[in-house]
C-alpha positions in Angstrom: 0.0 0.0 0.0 3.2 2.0 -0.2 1.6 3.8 -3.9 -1.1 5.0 -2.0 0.5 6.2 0.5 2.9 8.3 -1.9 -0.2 9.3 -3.7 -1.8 10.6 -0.7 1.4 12.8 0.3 1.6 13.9 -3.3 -1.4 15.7 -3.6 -1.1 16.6 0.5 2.1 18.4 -0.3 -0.2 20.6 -3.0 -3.4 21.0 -1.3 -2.2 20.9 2.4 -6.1 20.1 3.7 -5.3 17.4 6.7 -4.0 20.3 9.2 -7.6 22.3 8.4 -9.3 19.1 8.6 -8.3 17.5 11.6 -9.2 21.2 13.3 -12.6 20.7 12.3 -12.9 17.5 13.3 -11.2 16.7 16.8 -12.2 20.7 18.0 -13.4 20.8 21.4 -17.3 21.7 22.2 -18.7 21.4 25.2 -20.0 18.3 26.8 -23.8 19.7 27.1 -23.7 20.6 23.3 -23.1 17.1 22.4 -26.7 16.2 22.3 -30.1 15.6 20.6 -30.5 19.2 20.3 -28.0 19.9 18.0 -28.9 18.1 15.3 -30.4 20.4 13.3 -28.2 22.2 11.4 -26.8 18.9 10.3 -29.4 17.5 9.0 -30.5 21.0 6.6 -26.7 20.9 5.1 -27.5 16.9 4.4 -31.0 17.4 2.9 -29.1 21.0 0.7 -26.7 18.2 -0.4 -29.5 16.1 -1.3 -31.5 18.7 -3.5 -28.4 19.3 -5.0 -28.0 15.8 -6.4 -31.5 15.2 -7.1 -32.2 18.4 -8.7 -29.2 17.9 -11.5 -30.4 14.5 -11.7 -33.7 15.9 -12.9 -32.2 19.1 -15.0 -31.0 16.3 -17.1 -34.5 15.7 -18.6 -36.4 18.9 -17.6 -36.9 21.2 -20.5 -37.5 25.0 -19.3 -40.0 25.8 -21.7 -43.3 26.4 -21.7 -44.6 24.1 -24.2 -41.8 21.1 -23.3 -41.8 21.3 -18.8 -45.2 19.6 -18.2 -44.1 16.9 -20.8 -40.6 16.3 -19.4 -42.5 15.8 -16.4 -44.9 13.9 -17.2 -41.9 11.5 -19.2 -40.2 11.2 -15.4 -43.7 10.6 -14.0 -44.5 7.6 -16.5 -42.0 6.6 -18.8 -38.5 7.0 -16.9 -37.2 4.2 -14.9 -37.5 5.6 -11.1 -37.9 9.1 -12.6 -41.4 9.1 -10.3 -39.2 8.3 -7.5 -36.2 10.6 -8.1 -39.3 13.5 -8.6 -40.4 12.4 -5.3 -37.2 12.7 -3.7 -36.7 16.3 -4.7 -40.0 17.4 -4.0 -40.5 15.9 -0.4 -36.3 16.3 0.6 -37.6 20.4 -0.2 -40.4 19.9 2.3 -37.9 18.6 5.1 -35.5 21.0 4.5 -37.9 24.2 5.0 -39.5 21.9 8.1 -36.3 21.6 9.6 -34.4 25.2 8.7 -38.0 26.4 10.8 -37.4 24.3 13.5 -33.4 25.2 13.3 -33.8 28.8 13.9 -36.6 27.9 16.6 -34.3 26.2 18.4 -31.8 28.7 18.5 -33.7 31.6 19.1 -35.3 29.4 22.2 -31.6 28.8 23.4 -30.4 31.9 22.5 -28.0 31.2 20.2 -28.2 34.4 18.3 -26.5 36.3 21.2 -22.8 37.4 21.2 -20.3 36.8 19.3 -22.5 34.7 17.4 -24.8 37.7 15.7 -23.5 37.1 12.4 -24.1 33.6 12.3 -27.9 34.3 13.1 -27.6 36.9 10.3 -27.1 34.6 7.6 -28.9 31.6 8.9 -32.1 34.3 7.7 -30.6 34.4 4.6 -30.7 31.0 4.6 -33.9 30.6 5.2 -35.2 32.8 2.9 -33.2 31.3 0.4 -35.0 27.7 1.5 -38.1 29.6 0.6 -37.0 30.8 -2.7 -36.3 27.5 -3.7 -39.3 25.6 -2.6 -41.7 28.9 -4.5 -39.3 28.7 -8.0 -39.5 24.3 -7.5 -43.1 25.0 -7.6 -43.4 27.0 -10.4 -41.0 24.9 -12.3 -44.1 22.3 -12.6 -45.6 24.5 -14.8 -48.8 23.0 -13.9 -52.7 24.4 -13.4 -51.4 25.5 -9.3 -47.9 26.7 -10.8 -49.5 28.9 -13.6 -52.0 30.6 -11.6 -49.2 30.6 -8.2 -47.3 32.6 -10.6 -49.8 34.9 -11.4 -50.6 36.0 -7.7 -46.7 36.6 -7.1 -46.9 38.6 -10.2 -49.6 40.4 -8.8 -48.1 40.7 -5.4 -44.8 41.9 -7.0 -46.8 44.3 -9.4 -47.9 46.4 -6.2 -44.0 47.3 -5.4 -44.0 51.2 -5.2 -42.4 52.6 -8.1 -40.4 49.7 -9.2 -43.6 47.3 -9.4 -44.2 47.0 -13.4 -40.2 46.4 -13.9 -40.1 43.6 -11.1 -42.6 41.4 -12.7 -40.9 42.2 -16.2 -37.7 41.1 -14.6 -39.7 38.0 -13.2 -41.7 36.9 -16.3 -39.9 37.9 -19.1 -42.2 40.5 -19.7 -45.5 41.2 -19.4 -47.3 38.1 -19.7 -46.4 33.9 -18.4 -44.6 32.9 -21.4 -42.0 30.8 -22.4 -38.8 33.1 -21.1 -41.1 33.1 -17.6 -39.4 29.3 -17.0 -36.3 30.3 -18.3 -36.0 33.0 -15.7 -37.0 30.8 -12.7 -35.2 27.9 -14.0 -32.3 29.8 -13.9 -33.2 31.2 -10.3 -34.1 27.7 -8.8 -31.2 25.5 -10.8 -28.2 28.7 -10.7 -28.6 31.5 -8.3 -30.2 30.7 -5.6 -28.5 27.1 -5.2 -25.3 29.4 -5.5 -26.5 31.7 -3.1 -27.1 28.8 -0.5 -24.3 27.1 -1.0 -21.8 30.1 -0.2 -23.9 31.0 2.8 -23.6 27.2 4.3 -19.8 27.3 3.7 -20.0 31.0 5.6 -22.0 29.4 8.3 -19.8 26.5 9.0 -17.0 28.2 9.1 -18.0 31.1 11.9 -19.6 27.8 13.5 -16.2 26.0 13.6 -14.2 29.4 14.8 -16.7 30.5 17.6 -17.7 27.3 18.6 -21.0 25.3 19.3 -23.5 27.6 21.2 -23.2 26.1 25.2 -26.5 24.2 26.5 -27.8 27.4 28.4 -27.6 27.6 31.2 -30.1 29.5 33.9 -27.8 32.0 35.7 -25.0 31.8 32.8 -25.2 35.6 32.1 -23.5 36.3 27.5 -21.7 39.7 29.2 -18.9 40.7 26.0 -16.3 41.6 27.9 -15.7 37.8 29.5 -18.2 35.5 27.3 -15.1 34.5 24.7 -12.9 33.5 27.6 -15.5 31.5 29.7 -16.5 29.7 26.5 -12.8 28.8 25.9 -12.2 27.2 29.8 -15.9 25.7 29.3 -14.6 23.9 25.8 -11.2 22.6 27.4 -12.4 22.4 31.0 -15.8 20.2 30.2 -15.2 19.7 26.3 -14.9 16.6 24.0 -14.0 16.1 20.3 -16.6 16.6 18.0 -15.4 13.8 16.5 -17.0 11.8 16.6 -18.5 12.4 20.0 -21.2 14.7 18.9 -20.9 13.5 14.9 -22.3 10.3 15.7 -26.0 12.1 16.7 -25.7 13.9 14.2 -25.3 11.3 11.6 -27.8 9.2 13.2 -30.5 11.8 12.8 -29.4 12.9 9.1 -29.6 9.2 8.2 -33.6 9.0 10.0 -34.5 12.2 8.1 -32.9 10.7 4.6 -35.1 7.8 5.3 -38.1 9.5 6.2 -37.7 11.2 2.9 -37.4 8.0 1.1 -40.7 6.9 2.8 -42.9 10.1 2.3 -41.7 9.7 -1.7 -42.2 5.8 -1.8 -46.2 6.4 0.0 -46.9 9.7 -1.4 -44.9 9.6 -4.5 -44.3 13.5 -6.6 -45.8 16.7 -6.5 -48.0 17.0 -9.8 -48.0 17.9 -12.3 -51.9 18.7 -12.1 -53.5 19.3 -15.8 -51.2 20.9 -18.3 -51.1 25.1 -17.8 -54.4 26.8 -19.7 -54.5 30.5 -18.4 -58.7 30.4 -20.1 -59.0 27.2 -17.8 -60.2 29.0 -14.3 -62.4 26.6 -12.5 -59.7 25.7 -10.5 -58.7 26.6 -6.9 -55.0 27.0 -6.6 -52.7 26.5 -3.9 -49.5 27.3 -2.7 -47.1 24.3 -1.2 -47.8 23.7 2.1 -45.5 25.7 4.0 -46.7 29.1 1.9 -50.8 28.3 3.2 -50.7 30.5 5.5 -50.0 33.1 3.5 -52.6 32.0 1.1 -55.1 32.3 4.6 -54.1 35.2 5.7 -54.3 37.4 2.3 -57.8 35.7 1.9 -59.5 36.7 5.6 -57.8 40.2 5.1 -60.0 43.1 3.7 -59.2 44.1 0.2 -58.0 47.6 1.5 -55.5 46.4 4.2 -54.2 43.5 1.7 -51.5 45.4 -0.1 -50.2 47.6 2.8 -49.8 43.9 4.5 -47.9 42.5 1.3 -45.6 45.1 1.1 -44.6 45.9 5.0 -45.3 42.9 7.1 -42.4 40.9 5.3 -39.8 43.6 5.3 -40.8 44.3 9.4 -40.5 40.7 10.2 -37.0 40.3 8.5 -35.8 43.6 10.4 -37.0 42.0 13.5 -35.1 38.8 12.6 -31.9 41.3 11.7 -31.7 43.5 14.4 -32.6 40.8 17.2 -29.2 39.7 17.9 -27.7 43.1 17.8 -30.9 44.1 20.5 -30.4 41.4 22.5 -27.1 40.2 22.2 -26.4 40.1 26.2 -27.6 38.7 28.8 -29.8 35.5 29.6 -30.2 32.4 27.1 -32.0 30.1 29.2 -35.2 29.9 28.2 -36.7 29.4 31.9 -35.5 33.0 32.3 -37.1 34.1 28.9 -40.8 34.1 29.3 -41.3 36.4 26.2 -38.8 34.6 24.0 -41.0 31.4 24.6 -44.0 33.2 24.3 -43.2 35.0 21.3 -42.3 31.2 19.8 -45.8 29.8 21.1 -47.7 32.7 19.8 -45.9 32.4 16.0 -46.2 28.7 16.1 -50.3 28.1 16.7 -50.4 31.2 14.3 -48.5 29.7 11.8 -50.5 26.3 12.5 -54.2 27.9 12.5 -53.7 29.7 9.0 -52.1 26.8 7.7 -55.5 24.9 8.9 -57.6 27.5 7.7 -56.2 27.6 4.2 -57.4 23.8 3.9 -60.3 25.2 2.8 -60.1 28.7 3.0 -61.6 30.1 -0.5 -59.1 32.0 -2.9 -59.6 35.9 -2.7 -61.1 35.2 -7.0 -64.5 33.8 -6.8 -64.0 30.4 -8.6 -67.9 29.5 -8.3 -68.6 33.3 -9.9 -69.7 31.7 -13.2 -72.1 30.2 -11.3 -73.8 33.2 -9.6 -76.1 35.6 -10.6 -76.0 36.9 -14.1 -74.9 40.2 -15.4 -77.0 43.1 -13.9 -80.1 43.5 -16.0 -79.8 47.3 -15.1 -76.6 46.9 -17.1 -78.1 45.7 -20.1 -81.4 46.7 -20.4 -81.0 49.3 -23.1 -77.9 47.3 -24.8 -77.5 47.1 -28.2 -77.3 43.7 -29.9 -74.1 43.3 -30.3 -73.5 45.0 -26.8 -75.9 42.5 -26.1 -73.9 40.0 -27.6 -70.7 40.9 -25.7 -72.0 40.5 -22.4 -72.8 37.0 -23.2 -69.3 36.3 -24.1 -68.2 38.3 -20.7 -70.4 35.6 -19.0 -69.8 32.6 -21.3 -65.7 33.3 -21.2 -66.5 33.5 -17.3 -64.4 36.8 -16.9 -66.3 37.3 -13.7 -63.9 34.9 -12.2 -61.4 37.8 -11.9 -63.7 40.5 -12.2 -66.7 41.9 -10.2 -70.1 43.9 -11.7 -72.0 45.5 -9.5 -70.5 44.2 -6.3 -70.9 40.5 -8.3 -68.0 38.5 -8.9 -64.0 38.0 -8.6 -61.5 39.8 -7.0 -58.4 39.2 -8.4 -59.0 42.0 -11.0 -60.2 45.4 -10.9 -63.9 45.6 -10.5 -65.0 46.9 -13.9 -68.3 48.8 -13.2 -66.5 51.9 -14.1 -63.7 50.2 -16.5 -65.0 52.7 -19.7 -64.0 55.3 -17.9 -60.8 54.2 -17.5 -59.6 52.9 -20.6 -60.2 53.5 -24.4 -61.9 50.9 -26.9 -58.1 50.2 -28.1 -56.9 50.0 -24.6 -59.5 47.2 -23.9 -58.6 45.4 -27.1 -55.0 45.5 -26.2 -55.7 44.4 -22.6 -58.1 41.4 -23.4 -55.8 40.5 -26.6 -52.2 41.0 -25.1 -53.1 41.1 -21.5 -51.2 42.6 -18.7 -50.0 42.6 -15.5 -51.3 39.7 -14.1 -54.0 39.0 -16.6 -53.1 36.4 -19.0 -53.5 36.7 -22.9 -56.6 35.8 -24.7 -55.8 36.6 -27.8 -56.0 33.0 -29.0 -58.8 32.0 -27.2 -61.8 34.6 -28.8 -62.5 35.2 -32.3 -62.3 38.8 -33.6 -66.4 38.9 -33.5 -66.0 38.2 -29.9 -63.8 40.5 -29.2 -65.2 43.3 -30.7 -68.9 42.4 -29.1 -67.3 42.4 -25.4 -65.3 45.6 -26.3 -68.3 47.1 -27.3 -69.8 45.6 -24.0 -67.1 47.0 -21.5 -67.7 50.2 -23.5 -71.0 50.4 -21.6 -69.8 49.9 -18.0 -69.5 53.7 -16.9 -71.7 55.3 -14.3 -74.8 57.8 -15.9 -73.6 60.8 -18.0 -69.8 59.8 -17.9 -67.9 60.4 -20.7 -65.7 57.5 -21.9 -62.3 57.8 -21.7 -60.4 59.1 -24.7 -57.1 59.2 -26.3 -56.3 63.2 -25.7 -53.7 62.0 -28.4 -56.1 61.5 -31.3 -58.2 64.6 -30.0 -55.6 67.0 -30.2 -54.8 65.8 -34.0 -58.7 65.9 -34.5 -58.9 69.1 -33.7 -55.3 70.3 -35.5 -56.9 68.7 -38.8 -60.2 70.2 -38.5 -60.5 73.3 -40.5 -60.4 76.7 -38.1 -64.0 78.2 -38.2 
């Protein structure tokens, strides 16, 4: 065995990695640390390292377009050997690994982790879990399925609402205006390149503060983080009452990494994949999508809130809670971590927790904010339509036939997604409302290809009509002002 032995100091010479490695593996922590409890952050870097395999496994045959994804899924599904199973894999290891981040940072705000000279860590263990997030909303759209289509659409919408920047976010998002093909090459590229990249780096940063200021202590009641003498009692702690990490705390934590692989492997073997539902059809809205599980509360709460208090929530609860999550460690970076002397630590963890669990209960069967059962309700107002023309006539049935009503509300009647439209003539021009029901828009898809020119123009001429008593339409001051400079001067 002499060659290999050569071999081995060969490339050691070069690379000079068993110094740095032995470091990381015989380090002292401290006795209490070596538990259960600490198993964790373990277990997220093995389920990362599995979505990384599985996921190139699968970019292998995944085509990021939008008339090949549902197909290329549907040939893993049914015609790949083990594709099903490798889908399964990917989909349920992305489940664990947001379930266990969650319960990661739990855990270490409830020991108090966070606290000196650890703030840093804590700091990017958020990113990290936002970064979970990201990947488990891009894996879902990925599916390009009925759910993913219409998902899309609401974080369209919700990005569309941005102050100022709104309309160029969701361009940056889709592609442009509209869910089209370049929409899956921009999240394929998010979900397989940047933020895989993103996670990866922050992991490596992670471990390595976590190997140079050491495993948090098992706190303590009466063990007081003060700066000025926390980094020396930590060091007689780790030498005084410490043992290798090596393998006495690595053997938990292989033992529970190898449970949660298996649990995995269980959960995709009963369960099997995630979709895909029926292939993507934007004119296809009798349908009640859902976000994965661990985004239902979101879906709950945005559908109990009142339509005036929805976007202010969008747009300032996140960025509040993430400042809370930033600035905690550098708040409360002293002082007790035991949570038996932290009553409104723990409470602040119960109170999130049944939250989280109630909306997530609620959004079982919690209707979306659209109407999906509008098509069914009461027709369009006969006020509305009592003096119509016949093709005005004409074009409401097609609004009601085409079940726009879904998305939009009449006369209190109706959807929510969309603007209510009992003053939409006001608002925009007869070529306005062609473009918009042709081309679409914001987070209205195109349907262009799905009503005949006759159509068209009849539920043109209908919206035409939806303006209150003695309005004037809108107009294009545009064509009036050349009107009126081609008109001869009286």
């Amino acid at each position: 065995m002499s060659w290999l032995r050569k071999t081995y100091d060969w490339i050691e010479q070069r690379v000079q990695l068993e110094e740095p490695v032995k470091d990381a593996a015989l380090h002292p922590v401290p006795r209490s640390t070596a538990s259960w409890w600490y198993v964790f952050g373990s277990a997220a870097t093995t389920l990362l390292i599995l979505q990384v395999v599985t996921g190139i496994l699968l970019a292998l045959v995944y085509v990021p377009s939008a008339s090949e994804a549902w197909k290329s899924l549907d040939e893993l599904n049914h015609q790949i050997y083990l594709g099903w199973f490798l889908r399964a894999m990917h989909g349920w290891g992305s489940n664990f690994m947001v379930a266990v981040v969650l319960i990661h940072m739990a855990q270490v705000f409830l020991f108090g982790a966070y606290k000196f000279p650890r703030e840093l860590t804590w700091v990017v263990g958020v990113f990290l879990l936002l970064m979970t997030l990201g990947m488990a909303f891009t894996g879902q759209v990925l599916r390009f399925d009925q759910d993913a289509y219409w998902g899309l659409g609401i974080g369209a919408s919700i990005a569309s609402r941005v102050p100022l920047i709104g309309g160029a976010l969701v361009n940056l998002l889709l592609g442009g205006p509209i869910i089209a093909g370049a929409t899956l090459s921009r999240f394929f590229t998010l979900h397989v390149f940047v933020i895989p990249g993103i996670l990866l780096l922050c992991v490596a940063l992670h471990i390595w503060m976590v190997l140079k200021l050491g495993i948090n202590e098992w706190p303590m009641p009466g063990r007081v983080v003060r700066r000025s003498t926390y980094l020396q009692e930590y060091h007689d702690l780790a030498h005084k009452d410490g043992v290798p990490f090596v393998p006495d705390a690595l053997w938990k934590d292989l033992i529970f990494s190898s449970a949660i692989l298996a649990a995995v492997a269980v959960c995709a073997i009963v369960f099997g994949p995630y979709g895909p539902t029926g292939q993507p059809d934007p004119t296809i809205i009798q349908t009640v999508p859902k976000p994965d599980f661990f985004f239902l509360w979101l879906y709950a709460v945005l559908s109990y809130l009142p339509p005036s208090l929805e976007t202010p929530f969008i747009l300032i609860a996140p960025v509040v809670a993430i400042c809370i999550l930033l600035a905690l460690p550098f708040v409360a970076g002293e002082g007790e971590k035991s949570w038996h002397r932290r009553p409104v630590a723990v409470l602040t963890l119960v109170i999130v927790a049944v939250a989280w669990a109630i909306f997530t209960h609620l959004a079982t069967f919690t209707p979306w904010s659209p109407e999906m059962d509008a098509w069914s309700g009461d027709p369009v107002p006969e006020k509305i339509i009592h003096s119509a023309a016949p093709l005005e006539l004409q074009g409401a049935v097609v609004f009601q036939a085409k079940q726009c009503r879904n998305c939009h509300a009449i006369g209190g009647m109706g959807g929510l997604r969309g603007p209510a439209l009992d003053t939409v003539a006001t608002r925009l021009t007869e070529d306005q409302l062609i473009r918009q029901v042709i081309q679409g828009g914001g987070n209205m898809p195109a349907y262009g290809k799905n009503l005949s020119p006759p159509e068209v123009t009849a539920l043109v001429r209908f919206l035409g009509t939806l303006k209150p008593a003695g309005q004037l339409p809108a107009i294009d001051a545009t064509q009036k002002q050349q009107a009126e400079i081609a008109s001869p001067k009286q």
